[in-house]
N, C-alpha and C positions, 0 to 999 in steps of 0.2 A: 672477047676474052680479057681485053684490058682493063673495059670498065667493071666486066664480072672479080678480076683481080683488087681493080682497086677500090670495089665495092665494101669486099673482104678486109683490105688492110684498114680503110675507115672505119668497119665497125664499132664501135663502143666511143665515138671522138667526144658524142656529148658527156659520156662520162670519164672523168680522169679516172683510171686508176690509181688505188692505193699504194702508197711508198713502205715498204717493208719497212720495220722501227730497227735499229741498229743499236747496240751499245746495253749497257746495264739495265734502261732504262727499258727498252724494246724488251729485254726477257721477262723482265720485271712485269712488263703486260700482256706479256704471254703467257706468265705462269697466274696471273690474275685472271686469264680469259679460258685459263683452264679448270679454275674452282668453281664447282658447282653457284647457281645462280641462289641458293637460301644462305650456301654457308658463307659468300659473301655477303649477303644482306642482314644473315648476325655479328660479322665480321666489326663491318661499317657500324651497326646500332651499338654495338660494344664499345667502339672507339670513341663513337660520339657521347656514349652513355659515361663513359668515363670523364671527358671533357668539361662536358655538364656537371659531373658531380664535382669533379675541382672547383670550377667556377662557382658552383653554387657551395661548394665545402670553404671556399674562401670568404665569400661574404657573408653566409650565415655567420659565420666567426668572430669578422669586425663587426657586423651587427650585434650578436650576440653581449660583444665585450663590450660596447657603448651603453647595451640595456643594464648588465649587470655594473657598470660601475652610477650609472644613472639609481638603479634599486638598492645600492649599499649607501650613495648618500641622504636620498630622500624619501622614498617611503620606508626603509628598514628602521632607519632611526627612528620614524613616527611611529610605529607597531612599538619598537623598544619601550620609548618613553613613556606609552600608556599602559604597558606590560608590566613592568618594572614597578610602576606607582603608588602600588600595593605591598611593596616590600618594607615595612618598616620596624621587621622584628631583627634583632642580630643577636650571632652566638658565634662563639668562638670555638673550632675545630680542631682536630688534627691529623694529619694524615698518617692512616693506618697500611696502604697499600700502594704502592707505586710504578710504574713500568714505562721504559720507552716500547713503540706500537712500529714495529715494521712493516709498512705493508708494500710486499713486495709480490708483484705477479706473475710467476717465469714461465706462463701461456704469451705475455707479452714481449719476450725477449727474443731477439731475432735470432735464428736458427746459426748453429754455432756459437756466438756470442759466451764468452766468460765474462765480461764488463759488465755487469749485472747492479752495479750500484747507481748509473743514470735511472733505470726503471723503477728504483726505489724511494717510496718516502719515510717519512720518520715522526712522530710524534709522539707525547709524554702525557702520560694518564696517572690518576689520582683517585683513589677512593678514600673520603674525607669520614670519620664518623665526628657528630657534635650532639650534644642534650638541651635540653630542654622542662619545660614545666607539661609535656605533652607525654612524661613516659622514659621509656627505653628507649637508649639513642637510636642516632638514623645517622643511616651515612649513605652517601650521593657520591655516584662516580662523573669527573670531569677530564676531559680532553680537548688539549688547547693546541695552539698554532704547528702545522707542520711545513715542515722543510725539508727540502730533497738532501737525499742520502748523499757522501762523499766517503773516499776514503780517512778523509784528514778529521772527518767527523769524532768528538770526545763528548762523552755522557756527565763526566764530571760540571761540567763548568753552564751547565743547563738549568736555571735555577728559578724561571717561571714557566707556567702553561700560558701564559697569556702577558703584556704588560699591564704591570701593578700584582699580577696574581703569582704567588709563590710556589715553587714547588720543589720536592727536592724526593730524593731517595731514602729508603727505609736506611736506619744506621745499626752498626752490630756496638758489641760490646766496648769496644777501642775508638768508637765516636766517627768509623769512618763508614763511607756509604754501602748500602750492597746495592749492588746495580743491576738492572734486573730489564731484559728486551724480550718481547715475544713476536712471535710472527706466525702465521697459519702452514699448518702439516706442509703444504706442496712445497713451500716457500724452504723448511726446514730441511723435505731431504731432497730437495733440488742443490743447496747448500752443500749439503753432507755428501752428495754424489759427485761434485764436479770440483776441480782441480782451481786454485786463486788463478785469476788473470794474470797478475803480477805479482812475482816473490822480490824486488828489487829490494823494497823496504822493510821485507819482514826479516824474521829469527833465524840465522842459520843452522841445523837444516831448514827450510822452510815448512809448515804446515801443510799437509796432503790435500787438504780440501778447502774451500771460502769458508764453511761453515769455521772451520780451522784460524782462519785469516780474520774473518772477521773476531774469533775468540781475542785471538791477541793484539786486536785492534785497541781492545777495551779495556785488557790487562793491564793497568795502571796504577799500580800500589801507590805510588809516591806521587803522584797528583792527585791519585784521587783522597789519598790522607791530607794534604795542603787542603782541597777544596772542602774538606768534611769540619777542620777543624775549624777554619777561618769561616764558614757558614754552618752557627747550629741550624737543625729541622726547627724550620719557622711555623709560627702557629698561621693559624687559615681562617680569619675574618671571615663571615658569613652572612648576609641577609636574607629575609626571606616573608614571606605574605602570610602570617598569623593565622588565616585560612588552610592554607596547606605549608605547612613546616616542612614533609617531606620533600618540596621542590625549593630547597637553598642553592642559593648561584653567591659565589665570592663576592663578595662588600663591594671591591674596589670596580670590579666591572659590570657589579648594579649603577653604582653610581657614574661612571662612565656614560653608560646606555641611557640612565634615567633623563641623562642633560646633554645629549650630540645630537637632537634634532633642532635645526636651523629654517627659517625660513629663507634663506638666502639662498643655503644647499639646497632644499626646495622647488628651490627654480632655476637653479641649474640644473638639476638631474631633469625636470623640464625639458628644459631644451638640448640636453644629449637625448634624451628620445626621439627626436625630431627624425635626425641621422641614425638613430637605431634601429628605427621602425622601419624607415624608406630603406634602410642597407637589407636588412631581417627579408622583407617582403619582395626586393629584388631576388637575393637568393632562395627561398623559397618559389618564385617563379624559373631559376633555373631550376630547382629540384620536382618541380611537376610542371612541366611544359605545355599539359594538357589541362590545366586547368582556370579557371575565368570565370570573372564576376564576381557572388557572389562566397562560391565554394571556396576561389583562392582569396578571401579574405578572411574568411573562417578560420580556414587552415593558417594562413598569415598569425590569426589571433591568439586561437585554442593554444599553441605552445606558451604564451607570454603570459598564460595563468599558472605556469611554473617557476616563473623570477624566485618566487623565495627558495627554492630547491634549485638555486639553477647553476650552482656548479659542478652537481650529479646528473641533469637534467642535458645541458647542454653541449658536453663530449656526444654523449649518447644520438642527439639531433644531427651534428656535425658530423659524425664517425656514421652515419647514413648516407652520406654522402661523397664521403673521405673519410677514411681511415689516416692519413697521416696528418691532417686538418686538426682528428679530432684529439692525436697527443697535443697538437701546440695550443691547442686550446685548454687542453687542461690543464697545462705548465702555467698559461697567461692567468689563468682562474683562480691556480696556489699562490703567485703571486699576487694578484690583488687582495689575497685573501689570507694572507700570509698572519697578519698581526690582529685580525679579526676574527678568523675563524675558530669557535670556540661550543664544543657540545655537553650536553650534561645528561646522565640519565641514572638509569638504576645500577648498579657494582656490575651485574649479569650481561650488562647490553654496552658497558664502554667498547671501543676499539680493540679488540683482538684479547680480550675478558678471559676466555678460553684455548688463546695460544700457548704454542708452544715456548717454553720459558728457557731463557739461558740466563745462567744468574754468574756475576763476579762477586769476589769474596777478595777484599787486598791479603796478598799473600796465601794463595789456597792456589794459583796456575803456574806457570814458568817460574816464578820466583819465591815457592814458598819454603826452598830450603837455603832461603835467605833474609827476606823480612818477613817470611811465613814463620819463623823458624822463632820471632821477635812477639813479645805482648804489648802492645801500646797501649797508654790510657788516655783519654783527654782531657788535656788542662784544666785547670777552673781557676780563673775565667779564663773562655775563651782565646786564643791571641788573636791580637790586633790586625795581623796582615801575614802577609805568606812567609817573608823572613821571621817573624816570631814561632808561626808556625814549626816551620825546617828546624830551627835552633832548640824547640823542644823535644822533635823527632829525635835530634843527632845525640841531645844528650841522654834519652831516653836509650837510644840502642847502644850508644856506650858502656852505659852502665851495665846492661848483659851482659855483653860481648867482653865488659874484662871480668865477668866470675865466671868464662871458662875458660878450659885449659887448654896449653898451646898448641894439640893437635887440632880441637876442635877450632880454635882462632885461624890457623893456619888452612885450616879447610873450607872456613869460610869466605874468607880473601881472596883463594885462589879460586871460589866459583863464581864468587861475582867479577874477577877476572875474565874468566870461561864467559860467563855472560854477555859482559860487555864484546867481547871479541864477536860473538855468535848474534850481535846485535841486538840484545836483546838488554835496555838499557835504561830502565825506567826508576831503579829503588837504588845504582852506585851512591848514589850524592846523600844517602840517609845516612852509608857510613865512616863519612871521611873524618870524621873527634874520633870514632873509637879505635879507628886505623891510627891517627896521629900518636892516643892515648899509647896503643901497643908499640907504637917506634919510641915512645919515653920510658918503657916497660922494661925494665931490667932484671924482671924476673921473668920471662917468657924466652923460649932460645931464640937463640941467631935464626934459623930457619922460617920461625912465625912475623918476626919482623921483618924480614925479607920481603916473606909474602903481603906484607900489610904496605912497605913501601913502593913494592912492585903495581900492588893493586890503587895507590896513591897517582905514583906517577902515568899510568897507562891506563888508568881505568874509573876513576875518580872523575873525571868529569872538571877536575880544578887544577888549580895553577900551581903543581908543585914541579920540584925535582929532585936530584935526585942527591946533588952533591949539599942541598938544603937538608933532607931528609939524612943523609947521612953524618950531615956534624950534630944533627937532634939525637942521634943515636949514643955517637962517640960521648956526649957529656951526660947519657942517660947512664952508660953504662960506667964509665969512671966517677957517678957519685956510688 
């Protein structure tokens, strides 16, 4: 019986049994030992499938970026410069149509999100008409360098497509710009639907919607008169290949292009390919793991016959891999490409040609029952700088502002008062001669000067006060 006993209790000696797992860690592989054996092993391929695509969504990337700053120095330039060679006819243009180009995409906007101006970009188009010995003019639409969207962003003060090449907005009757943004339908009533992210700096009340916000972003009477006088609409130099007139590209960035290939640049973009290719071909082997010899050099290759498209070309290879790889690469891409990138085609086919259009008019929004209210002409000639500028404004709207009568004075004052209060603060400073004029005006009552000093000291934007203001009065009215 003893050793049939302790036959028994030795049973199993050669094999340890297993230690029960304890703690976090133990349930953790309990509830893993309980999931079926596929949907763990799509589990795992997901995890790892992901892994993979980061790694390889990273180095496609710096690869990527090496190739394309290697193809913007050295063979772009050579394509240019035998492109261009042919251009030796010129006419002189002017632009007839104008527009900044929103292109905004709010499929791309993270859910929830109001901050909708990082996903935006911005650039300014042109349709030029010019003549010739070849007929009835031709005009060629052009779009040049774009830059991400901000809030602090202003239309006025934008005055090439490109450097060297000019551009400017169509002008009304008063010599100042009309400003004019388009963007595509989604883009508009996604706008129109949703609430501004931040009212801090806008109008009190604020604007119900971005579309709103963004309106009074732009609303700028009084800059944008400074910016319209001080820069007329410049004419628009043209070159073009005698062969085909309808393909004119601007003077100044024929000539650019004809002369910035280097053989120096050359061989440097040489040898960032070195590191391009080896980075490129690495991540490409993370992105097909099953492949080898001669297929995975193929595949290696077959994309790099897209360099000259390749900052359309290469989100889209990255964003196969990664998704958030393939924004910073397209950010990395507007940057490089920032002062370079430049398109020309037929009026029909520029950038957002057929968008949706929001136009500013100075004095037609917020404030046109105040400098709206004003006819401006512009000088001739020109002024010299912003302060000549302002000082023909001031005395221009004086002169209205004293052939009317003292209610209407009085009601004026007091709205661009209301304005300023409601922060909305863009045209005070156009009136401060014709408020002075009205505080030496001794034929207007007591009340209207009031208002004109009230609107001087608190609303003017300048250095006045009040017990100043007030002895201007006392010897206005005792002469």
């Amino acid at each position: 019986m003893g050793s049939k006993r302790r036959r028994q209790s030795g049973r199993g000696d050669d094999a340890t049994p297993p230690v029960p797992a304890r703690g976090a860690d133990g349930k953790l592989l309990a509830f893993a030992e309980r999931i079926p054996a596929p949907l763990r092993g799509l589990a795992v391929g997901w995890l790892q499938g992901a892994m993979l695509g980061m790694y390889a969504g990273f180095l496609l990337l710096f690869g990527g970026i090496f190739l394309a700053v290697a193809w913007s120095i050295g063979p772009q330039p050579l394509i240019d410069s035998i492109h261009y060679r042919p251009f030796t006819g010129h006419a002189s243009g002017q632009i007839v149509e104008s527009w900044a180009a929103l292109d905004f995409d709010p499929a791309v906007l993270p859910k929830g999100r109001l901050y909708w101006q990082p996903w935006a970009k911005i650039e300014t188009c042109a349709v030029v008409e010019y003549g010739g010995d070849w007929g009835a003019p031709l005009r060629r639409a052009f779009c040049g360098n774009r830059f991400a969207f901000r809030t602090d962003f202003d239309l006025e003060s934008w005055d090439t497509l490109a450097p060297g090449v000019p551009f400017s907005f169509r002008r009304d009757r008063s010599g100042f710009m009309i400003q004019e943004l388009r963007m595509t339908k989604g883009a508009f009533d996604w706008l129109s639907s949703h609430p501004p992210e931040d009212t801090f700096m806008l109008s009190k009340p604020p604007p119900a919607t971005a579309l709103g916000a963004l309106k009074e972003q732009f609303d700028r009477p009084y800059a944008v008169a400074i910016a319209s006088w001080t820069k007329p609409m410049p004419a628009f130099p043209l070159a073009y290949d005698p062969q085909h007139p309808e393909e004119a590209m601007p003077a100044p960035l024929v000539d650019q292009r004809r002369d910035a290939f280097s053989i120096g640049l050359m061989a440097v973009a040489l040898l960032l390919c070195i590191p391009g290719i080896l980075v490129w071909h690495l991540g490409i082997r993370f992105l097909f793991p099953g492949l080898g010899g001669y297929l995975l050099g193929f595949v290696t290759l077959l994309p790099l016959l897209a360099l000259p498209w390749w900052s359309d070309v290469l989100p889209r290879i990255v964003g196969w891999a990664n998704a958030d790889w393939a924004e910073v690469v397209t950010d990395m891409l507007d940057d490089l490409s920032r002062t370079t990138r430049f398109n020309d085609s037929a009026p029909a086919d520029a950038a957002l040609a057929d968008g949706e259009r929001i136009v500013w008019q100075a004095g037609t929004g917020i404030y046109a029952d105040t400098f709206g209210r004003l006819h401006f002409s512009e000088p001739i000639p020109p002024p010299a700088n912003a302060a000549a500028a302002l000082a023909a404004l001031r005395e221009q709207a004086a002169a209205q502002v004293a052939r009317l009568d003292s209610a209407a004075r009085t009601a004026l004052f007091v709205k661009l008062r209301k304005l300023y209060d409601a922060f909305a603060r863009n045209v005070q400073g156009v009136f401060t001669l014709a408020a002075e004029n009205t505080v030496r005006d001794a034929s207007v009552d007591s009340a209207t000067r009031a208002a004109a000093k009230d609107y001087l000291v608190l609303a003017s934007g300048g250095d006045y006060y009040q017990n100043q203001l007030d002895a201007i009065e006392r010897a206005a009215v005792k002469q």
